[in-house]
C-alpha angles and dihedrals in degrees: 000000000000089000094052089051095056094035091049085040088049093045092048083046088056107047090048080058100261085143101127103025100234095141127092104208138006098275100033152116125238134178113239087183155060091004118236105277103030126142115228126183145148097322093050090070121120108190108027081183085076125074115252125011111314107199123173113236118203133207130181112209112217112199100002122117108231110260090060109140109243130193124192106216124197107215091177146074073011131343114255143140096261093167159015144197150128127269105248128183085353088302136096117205122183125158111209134165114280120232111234107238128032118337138194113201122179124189114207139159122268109260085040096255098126128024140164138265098263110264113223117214138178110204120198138183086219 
């Protein structure tokens, strides 16, 4: 009976989009990449045609149905609404310009009920 409980537990996990285990909690955020401290510089960059270092971010949602608004927050170098965007096959993807210098980011739900652990960066223009 015990089997049943955690296979029926990990399906429900995986169809709520618990599939890589990034979050740290149901409900709950979790970056998939880059991962928190990560340097990212020039040849990080994805679309050379855009000003600045554009650079996709990447968040697993773990108990929250697809559809979910989303919003991406810079807590550091200043606090601001820098994205948003809809939670989508358990992910949400969204490729924004990257601020030279150290950066906080923080992924959280909409009305502010769930967020992420915050995600450390160091951007470069090497």
């Amino acid at each position: 009976m015990d089997e049943l409980r955690i296979a029926l537990t990990l399906g429900a996990l995986a169809l709520l989009g618990c599939t890589g285990g990034a979050c740290p909690s149901s409900p709950g955020l979790g970056w998939v990449s880059p991962t928190d401290g990560a340097t990212l510089g020039a040849a990080d960059d994805e679309d050379l045609n855009e000003p600045g270092i554009q650079h996709t971010l990447e968040v697993e949602g773990c108990g929250l149905e697809d559809g979910q608004a989303l919003e991406l927050r810079i807590e550091e170098p200043f606090e601001t609404t820098y994205a948003t965007g809809v939670l989508r096959d358990g992910r949400w993807r969204v490729q924004v310009p990257l601020i030279v210098g150290d950066v906080r980011l923080r992924a959280r739900r909409a009305d502010g009920s769930v967020e992420s652990d915050p995600l450390r960066l160091r951007v470069t223009l090497d």
